[in-house]
PyMOL CGO cylinders between C-alpha atoms (Angstrom):
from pymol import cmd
from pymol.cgo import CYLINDER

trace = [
    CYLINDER, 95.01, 76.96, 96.94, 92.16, 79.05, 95.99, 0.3, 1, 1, 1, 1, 1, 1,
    CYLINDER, 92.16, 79.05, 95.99, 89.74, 79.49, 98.47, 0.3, 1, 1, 1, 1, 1, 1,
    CYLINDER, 89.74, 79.49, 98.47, 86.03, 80.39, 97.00, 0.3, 1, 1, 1, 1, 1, 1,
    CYLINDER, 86.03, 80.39, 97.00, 84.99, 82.81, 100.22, 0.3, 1, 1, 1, 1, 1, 1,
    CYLINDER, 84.99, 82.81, 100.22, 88.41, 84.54, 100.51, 0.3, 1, 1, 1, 1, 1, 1,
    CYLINDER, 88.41, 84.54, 100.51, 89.42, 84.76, 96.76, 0.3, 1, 1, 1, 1, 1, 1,
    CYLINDER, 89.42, 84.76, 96.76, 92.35, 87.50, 98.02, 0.3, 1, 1, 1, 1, 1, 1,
    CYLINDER, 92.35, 87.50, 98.02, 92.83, 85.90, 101.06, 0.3, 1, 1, 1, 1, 1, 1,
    CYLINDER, 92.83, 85.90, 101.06, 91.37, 85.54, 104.71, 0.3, 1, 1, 1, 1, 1, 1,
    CYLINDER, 91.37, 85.54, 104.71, 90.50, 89.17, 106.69, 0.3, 1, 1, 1, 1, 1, 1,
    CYLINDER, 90.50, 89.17, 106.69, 93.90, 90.73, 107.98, 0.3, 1, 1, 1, 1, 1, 1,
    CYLINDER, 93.90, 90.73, 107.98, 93.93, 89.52, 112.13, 0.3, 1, 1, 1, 1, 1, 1,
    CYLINDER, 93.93, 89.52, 112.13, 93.82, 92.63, 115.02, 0.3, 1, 1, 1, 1, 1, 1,
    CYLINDER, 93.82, 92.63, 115.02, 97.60, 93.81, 115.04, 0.3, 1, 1, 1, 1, 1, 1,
    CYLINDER, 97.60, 93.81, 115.04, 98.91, 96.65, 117.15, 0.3, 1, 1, 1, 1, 1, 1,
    CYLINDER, 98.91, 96.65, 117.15, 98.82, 100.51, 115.95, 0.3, 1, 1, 1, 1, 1, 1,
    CYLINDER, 98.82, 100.51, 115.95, 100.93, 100.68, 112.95, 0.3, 1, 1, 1, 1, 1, 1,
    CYLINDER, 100.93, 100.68, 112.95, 101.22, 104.05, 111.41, 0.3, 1, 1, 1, 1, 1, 1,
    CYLINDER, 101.22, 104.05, 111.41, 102.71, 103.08, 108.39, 0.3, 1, 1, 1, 1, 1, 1,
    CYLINDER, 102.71, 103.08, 108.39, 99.87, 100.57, 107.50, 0.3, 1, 1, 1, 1, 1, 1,
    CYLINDER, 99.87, 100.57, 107.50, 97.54, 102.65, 108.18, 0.3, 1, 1, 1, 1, 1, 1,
    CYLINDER, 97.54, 102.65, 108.18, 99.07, 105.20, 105.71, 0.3, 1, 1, 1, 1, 1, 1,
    CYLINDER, 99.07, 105.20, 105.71, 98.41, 102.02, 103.17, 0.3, 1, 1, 1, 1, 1, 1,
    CYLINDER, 98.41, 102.02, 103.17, 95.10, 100.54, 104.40, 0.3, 1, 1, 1, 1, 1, 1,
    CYLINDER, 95.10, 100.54, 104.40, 93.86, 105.01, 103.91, 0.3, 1, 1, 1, 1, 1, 1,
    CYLINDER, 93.86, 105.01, 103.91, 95.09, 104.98, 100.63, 0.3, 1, 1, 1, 1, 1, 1,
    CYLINDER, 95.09, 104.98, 100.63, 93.34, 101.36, 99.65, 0.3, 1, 1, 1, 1, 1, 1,
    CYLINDER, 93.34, 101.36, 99.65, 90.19, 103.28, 100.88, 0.3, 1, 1, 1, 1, 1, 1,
    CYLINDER, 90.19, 103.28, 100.88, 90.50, 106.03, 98.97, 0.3, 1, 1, 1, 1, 1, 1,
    CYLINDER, 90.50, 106.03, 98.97, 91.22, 104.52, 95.82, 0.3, 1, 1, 1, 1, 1, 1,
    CYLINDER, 91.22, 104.52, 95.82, 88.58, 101.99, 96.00, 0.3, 1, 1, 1, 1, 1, 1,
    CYLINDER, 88.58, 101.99, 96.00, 85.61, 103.53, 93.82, 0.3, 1, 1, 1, 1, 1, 1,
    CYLINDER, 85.61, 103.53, 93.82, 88.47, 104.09, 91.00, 0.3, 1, 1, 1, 1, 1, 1,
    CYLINDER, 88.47, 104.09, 91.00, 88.75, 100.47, 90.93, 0.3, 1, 1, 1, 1, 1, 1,
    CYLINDER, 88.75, 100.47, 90.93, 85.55, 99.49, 91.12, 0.3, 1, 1, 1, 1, 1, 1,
    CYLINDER, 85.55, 99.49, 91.12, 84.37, 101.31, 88.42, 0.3, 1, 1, 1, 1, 1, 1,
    CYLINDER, 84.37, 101.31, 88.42, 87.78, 100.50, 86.01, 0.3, 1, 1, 1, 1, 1, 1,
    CYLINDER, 87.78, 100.50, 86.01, 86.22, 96.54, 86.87, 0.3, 1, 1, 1, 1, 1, 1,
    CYLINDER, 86.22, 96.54, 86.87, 83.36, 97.71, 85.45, 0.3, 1, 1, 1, 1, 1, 1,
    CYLINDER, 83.36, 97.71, 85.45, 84.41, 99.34, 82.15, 0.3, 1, 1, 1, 1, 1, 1,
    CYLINDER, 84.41, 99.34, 82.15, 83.34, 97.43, 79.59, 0.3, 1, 1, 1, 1, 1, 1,
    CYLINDER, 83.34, 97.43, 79.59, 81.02, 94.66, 81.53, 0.3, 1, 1, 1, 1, 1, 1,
    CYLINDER, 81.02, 94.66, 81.53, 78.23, 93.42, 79.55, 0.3, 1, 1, 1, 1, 1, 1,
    CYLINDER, 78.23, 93.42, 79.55, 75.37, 94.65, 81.76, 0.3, 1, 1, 1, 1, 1, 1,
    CYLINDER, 75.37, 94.65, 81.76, 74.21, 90.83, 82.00, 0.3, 1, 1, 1, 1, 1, 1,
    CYLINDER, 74.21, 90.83, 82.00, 77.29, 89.99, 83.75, 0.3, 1, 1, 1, 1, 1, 1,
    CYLINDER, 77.29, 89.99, 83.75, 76.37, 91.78, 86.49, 0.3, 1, 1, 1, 1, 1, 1,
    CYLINDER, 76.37, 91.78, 86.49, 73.75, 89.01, 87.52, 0.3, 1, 1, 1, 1, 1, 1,
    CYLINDER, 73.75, 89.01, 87.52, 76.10, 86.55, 86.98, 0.3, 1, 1, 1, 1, 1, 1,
    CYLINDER, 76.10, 86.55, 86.98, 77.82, 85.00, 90.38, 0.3, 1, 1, 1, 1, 1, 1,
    CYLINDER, 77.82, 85.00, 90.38, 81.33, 82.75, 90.68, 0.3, 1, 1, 1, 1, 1, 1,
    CYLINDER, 81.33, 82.75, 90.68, 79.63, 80.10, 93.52, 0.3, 1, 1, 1, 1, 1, 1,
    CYLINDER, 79.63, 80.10, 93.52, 76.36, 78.68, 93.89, 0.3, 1, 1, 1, 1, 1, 1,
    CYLINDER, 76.36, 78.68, 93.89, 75.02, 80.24, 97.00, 0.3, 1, 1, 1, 1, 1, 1,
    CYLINDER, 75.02, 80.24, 97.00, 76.67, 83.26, 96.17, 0.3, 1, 1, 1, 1, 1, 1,
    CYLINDER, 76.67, 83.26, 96.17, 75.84, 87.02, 95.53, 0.3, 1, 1, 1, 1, 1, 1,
    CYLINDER, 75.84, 87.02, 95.53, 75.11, 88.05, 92.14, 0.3, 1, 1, 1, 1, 1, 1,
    CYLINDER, 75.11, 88.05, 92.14, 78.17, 91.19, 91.01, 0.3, 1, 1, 1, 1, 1, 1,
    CYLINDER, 78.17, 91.19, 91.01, 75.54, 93.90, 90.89, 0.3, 1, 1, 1, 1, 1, 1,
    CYLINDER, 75.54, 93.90, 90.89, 74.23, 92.39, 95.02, 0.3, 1, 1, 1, 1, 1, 1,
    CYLINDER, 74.23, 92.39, 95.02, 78.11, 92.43, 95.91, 0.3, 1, 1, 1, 1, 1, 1,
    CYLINDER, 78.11, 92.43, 95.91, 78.27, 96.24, 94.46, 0.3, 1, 1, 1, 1, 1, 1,
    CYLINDER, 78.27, 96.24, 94.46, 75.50, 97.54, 96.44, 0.3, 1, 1, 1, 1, 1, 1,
    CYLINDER, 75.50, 97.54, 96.44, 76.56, 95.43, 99.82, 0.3, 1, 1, 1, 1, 1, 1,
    CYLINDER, 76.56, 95.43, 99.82, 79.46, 97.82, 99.19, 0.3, 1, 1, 1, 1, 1, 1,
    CYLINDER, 79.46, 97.82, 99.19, 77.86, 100.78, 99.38, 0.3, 1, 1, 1, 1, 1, 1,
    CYLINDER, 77.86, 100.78, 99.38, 75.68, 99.32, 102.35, 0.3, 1, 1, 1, 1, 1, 1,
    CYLINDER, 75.68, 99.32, 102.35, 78.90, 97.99, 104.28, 0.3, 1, 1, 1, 1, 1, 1,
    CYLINDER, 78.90, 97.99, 104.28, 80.84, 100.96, 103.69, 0.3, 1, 1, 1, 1, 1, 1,
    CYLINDER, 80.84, 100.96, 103.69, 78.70, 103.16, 104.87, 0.3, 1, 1, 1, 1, 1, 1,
    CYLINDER, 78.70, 103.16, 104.87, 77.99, 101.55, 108.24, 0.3, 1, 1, 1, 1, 1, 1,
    CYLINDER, 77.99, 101.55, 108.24, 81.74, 101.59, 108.76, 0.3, 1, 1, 1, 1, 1, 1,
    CYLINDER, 81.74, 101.59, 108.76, 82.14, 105.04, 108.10, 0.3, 1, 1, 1, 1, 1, 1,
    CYLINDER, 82.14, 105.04, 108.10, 78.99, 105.95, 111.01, 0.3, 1, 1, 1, 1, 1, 1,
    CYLINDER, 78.99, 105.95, 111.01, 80.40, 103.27, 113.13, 0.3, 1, 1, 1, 1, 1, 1,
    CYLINDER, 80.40, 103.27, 113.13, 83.89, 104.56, 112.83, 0.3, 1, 1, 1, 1, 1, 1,
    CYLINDER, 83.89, 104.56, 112.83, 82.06, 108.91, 113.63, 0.3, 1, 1, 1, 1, 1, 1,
    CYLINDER, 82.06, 108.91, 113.63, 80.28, 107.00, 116.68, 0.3, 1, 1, 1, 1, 1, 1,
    CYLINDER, 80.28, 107.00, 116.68, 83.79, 105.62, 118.02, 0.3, 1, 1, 1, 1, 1, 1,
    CYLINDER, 83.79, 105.62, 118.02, 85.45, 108.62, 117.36, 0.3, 1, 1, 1, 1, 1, 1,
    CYLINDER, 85.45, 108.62, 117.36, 82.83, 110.99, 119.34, 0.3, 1, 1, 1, 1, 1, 1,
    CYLINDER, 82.83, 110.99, 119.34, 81.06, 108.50, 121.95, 0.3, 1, 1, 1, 1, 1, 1,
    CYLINDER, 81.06, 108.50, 121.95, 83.08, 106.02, 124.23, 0.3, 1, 1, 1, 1, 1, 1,
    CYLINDER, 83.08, 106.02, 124.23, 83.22, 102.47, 123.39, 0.3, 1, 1, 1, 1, 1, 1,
    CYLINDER, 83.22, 102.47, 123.39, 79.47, 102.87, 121.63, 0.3, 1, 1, 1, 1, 1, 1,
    CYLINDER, 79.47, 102.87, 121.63, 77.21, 99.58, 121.09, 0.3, 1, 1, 1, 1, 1, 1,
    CYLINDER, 77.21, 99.58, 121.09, 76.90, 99.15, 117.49, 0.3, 1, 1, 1, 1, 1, 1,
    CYLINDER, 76.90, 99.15, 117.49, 74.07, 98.01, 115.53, 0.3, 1, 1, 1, 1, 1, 1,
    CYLINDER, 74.07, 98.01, 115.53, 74.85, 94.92, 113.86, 0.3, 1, 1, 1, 1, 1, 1,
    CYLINDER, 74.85, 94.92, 113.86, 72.54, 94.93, 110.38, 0.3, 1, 1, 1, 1, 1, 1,
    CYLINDER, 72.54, 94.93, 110.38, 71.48, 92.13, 108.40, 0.3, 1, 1, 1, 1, 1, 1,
    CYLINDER, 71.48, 92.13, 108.40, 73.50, 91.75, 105.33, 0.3, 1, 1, 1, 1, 1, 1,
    CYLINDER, 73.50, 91.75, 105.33, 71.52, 89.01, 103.53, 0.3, 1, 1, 1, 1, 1, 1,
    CYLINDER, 71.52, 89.01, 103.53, 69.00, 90.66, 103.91, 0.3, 1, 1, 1, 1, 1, 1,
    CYLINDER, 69.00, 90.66, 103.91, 69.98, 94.15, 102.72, 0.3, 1, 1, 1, 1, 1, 1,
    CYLINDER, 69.98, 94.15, 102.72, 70.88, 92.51, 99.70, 0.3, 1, 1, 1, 1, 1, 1,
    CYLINDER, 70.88, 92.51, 99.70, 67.38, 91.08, 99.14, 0.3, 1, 1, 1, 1, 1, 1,
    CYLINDER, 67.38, 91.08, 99.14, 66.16, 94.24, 99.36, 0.3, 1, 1, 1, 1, 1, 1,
    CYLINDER, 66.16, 94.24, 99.36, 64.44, 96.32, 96.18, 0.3, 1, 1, 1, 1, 1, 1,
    CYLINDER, 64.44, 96.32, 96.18, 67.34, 99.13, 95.92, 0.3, 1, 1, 1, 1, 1, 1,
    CYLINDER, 67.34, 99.13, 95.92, 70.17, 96.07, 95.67, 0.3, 1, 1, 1, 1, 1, 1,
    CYLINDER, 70.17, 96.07, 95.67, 67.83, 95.11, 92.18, 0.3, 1, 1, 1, 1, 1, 1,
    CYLINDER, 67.83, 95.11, 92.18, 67.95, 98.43, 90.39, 0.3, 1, 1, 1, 1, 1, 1,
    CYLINDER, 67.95, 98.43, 90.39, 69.37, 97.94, 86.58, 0.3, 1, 1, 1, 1, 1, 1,
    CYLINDER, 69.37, 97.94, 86.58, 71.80, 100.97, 86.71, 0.3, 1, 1, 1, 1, 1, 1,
    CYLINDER, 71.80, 100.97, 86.71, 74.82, 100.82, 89.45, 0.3, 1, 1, 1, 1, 1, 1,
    CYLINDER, 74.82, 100.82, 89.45, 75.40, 104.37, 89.30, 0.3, 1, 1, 1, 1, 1, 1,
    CYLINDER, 75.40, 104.37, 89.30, 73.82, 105.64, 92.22, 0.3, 1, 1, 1, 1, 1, 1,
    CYLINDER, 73.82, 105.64, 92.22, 75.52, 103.24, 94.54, 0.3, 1, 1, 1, 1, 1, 1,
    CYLINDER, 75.52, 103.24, 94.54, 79.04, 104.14, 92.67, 0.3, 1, 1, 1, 1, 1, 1,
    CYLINDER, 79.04, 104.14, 92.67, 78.34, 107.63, 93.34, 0.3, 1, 1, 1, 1, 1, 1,
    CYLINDER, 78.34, 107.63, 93.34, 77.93, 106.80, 97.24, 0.3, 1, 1, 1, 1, 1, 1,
    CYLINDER, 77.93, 106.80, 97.24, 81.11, 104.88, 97.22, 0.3, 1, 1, 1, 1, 1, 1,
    CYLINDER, 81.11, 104.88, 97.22, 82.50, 108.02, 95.43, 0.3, 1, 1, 1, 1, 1, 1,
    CYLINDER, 82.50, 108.02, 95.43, 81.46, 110.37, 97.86, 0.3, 1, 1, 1, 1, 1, 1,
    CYLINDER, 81.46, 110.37, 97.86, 81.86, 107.81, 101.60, 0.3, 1, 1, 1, 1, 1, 1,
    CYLINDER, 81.86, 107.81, 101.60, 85.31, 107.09, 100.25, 0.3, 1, 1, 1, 1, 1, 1,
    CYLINDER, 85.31, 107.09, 100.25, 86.44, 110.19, 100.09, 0.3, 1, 1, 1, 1, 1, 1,
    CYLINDER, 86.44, 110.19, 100.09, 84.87, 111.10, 102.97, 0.3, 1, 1, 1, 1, 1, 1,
    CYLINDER, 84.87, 111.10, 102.97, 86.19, 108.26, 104.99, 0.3, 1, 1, 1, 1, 1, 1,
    CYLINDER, 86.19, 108.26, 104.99, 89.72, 108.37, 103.90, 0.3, 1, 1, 1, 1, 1, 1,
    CYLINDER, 89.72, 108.37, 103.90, 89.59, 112.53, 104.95, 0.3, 1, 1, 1, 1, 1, 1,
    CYLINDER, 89.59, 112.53, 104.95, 87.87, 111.37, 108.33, 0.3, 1, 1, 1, 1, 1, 1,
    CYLINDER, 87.87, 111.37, 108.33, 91.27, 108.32, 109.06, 0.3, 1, 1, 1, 1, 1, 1,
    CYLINDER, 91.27, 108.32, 109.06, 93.87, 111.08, 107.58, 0.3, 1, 1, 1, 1, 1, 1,
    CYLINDER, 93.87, 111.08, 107.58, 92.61, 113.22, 110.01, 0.3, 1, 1, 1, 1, 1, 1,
    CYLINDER, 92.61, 113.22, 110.01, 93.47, 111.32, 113.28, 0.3, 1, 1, 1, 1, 1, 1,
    CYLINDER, 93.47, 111.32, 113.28, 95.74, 111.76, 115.96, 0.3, 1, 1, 1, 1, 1, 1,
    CYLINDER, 95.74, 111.76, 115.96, 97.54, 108.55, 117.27, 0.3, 1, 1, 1, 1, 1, 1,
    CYLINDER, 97.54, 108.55, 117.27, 95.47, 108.26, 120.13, 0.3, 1, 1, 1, 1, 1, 1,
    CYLINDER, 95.47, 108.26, 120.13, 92.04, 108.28, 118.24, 0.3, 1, 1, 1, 1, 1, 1,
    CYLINDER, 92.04, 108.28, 118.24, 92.72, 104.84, 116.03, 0.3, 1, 1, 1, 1, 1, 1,
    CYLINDER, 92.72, 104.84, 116.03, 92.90, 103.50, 119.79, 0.3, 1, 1, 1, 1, 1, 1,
    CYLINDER, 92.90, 103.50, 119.79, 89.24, 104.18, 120.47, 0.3, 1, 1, 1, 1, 1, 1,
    CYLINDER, 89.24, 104.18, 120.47, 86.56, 101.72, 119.79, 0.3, 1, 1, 1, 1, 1, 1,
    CYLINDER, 86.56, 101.72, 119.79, 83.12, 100.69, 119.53, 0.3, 1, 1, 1, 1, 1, 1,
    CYLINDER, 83.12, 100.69, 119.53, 81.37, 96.94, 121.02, 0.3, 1, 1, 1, 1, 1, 1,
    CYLINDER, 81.37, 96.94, 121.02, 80.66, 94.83, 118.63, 0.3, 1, 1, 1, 1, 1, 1,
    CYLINDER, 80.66, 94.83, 118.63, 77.31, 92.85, 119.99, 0.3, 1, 1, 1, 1, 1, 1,
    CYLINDER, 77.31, 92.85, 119.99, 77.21, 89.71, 117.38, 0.3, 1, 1, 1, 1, 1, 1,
    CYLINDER, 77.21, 89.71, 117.38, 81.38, 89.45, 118.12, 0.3, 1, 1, 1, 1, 1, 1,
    CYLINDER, 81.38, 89.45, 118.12, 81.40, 90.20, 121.90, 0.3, 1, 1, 1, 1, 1, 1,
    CYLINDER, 81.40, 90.20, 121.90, 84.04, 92.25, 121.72, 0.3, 1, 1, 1, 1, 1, 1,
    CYLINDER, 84.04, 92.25, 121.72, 85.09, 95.82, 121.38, 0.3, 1, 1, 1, 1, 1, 1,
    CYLINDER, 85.09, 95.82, 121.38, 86.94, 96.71, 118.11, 0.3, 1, 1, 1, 1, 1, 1,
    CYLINDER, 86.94, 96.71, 118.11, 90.28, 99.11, 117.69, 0.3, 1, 1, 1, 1, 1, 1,
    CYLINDER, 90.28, 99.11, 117.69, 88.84, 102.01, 114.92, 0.3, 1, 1, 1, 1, 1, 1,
    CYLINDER, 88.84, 102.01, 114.92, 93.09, 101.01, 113.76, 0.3, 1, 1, 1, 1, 1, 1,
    CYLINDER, 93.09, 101.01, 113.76, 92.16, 97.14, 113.25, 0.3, 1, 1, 1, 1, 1, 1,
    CYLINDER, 92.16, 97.14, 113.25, 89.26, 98.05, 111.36, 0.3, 1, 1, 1, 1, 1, 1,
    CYLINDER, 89.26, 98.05, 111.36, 91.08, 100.74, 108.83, 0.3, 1, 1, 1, 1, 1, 1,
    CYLINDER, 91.08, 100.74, 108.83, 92.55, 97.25, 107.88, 0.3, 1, 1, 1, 1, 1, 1,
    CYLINDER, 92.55, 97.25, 107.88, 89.87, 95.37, 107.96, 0.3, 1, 1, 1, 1, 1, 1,
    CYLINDER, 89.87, 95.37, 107.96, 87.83, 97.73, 105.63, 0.3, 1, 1, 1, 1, 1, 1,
    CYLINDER, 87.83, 97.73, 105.63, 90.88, 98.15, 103.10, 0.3, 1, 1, 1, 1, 1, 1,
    CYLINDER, 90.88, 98.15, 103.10, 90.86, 94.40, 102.43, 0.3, 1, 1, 1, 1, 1, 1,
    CYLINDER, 90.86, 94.40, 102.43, 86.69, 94.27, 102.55, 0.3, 1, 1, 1, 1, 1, 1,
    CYLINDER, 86.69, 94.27, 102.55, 86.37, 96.76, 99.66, 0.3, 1, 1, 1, 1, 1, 1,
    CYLINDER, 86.37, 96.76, 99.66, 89.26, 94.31, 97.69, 0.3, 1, 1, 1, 1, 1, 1,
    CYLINDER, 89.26, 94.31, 97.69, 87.74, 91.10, 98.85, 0.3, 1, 1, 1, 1, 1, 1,
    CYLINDER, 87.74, 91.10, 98.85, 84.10, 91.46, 97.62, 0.3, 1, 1, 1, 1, 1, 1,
    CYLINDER, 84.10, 91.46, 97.62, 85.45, 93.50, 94.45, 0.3, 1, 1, 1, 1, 1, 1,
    CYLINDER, 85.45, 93.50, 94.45, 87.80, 90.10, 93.55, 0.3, 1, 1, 1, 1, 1, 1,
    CYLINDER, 87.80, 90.10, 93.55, 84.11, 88.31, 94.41, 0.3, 1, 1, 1, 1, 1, 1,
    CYLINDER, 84.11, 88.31, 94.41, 82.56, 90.45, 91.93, 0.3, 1, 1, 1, 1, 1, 1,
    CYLINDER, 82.56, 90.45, 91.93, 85.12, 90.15, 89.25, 0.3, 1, 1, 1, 1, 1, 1,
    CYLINDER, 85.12, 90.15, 89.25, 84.77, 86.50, 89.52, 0.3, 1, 1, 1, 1, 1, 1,
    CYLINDER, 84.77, 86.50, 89.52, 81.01, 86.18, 89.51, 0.3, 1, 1, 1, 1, 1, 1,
    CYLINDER, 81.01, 86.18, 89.51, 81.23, 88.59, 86.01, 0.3, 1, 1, 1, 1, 1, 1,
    CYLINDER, 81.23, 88.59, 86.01, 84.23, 86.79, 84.39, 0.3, 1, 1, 1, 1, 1, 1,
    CYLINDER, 84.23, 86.79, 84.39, 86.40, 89.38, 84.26, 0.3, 1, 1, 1, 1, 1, 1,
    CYLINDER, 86.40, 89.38, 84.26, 90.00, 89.88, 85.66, 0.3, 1, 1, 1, 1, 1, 1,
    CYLINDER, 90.00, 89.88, 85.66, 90.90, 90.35, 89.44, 0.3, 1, 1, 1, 1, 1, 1,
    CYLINDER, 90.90, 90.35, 89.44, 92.82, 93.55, 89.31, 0.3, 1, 1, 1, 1, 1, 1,
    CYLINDER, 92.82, 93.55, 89.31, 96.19, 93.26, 90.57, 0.3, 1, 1, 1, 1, 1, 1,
    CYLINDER, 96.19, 93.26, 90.57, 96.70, 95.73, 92.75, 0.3, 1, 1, 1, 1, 1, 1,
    CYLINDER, 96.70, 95.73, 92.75, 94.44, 94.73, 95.98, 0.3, 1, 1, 1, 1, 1, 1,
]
cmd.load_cgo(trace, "trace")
């Protein structure tokens, strides 16, 4: 049954160190601005303020939270990986996407962020040694600290989760491959 919050499914649960699906969940990361932007090919820019639920984000909100969400992984992930078991920061999100930058017409700037974090990012996880995806950071709003190897996963499905949400909200197809 479809569900309206989870259009791809629900958030992948914490699982033990798997090499092999981290391998995957890296590659979902770095691919992700190529299929964001092949959703976008095309769009009628009024699509973008279009949404596919009532209380939901318009596309062009969802495409910026992106950007926003990424990018606090990726300095979340650089404080794990450099300070022991940091606090995080817990932002927001509604709010961010209220905010003046999430209204601008053109999308390009915040593709050319995802461009640039996602390659970054996807370096940063290729880059680790076994024993850094066990490190992790406390998560205040969860109560609990978070394996930097749960969250590769969690980050891979993110980017596919809100990009089937914005396919949706501008009538376009879900791409398969998420």
């Amino acid at each position: 049954m479809f569900d309206p919050i989870h259009p791809i499914g629900p958030m992948p649960t914490p699982g033990g160190y798997d090499p092999q699906a981290l391998e995957q969940s890296i590659a979902r990361i770095a691919s992700f601005p190529v299929r964001v932007r092949a959703s976008l090919k095309g769009v009628d820019p009024a699509a973008l303020e279009g949404t596919y639920r009532p209380w939901g984000w318009t596309a062009r909100q969802i495409i910026h939270h992106l950007a926003d969400s990424h990018l606090n992984s990726f300095c979340r992930f650089k404080l794990a990986l450099t300070e022991l078991n940091p606090r995080i920061k817990p932002y927001d999100e509604n709010a961010w996407a209220l905010l003046g930058d999430t209204g601008i017409q053109q999308l390009e700037a915040t593709l050319l962020i995802l461009e640039g974090l996602h390659a970054r990012w996807a370096a940063l996880l290729a880059s680790l040694a076994a024993e850094q995806w066990l490190r992790t950071f406390h998560h205040p709003d969860q109560g609990r600290d978070l394996a930097l190897h749960h969250l590769a996963h969690v980050y891979a499905w993110h980017g596919d989760h809100h990009l089937a949400q914005a396919c949706l909200a501008m009538g376009v197809p879900v791409p398969a491959k998420l």
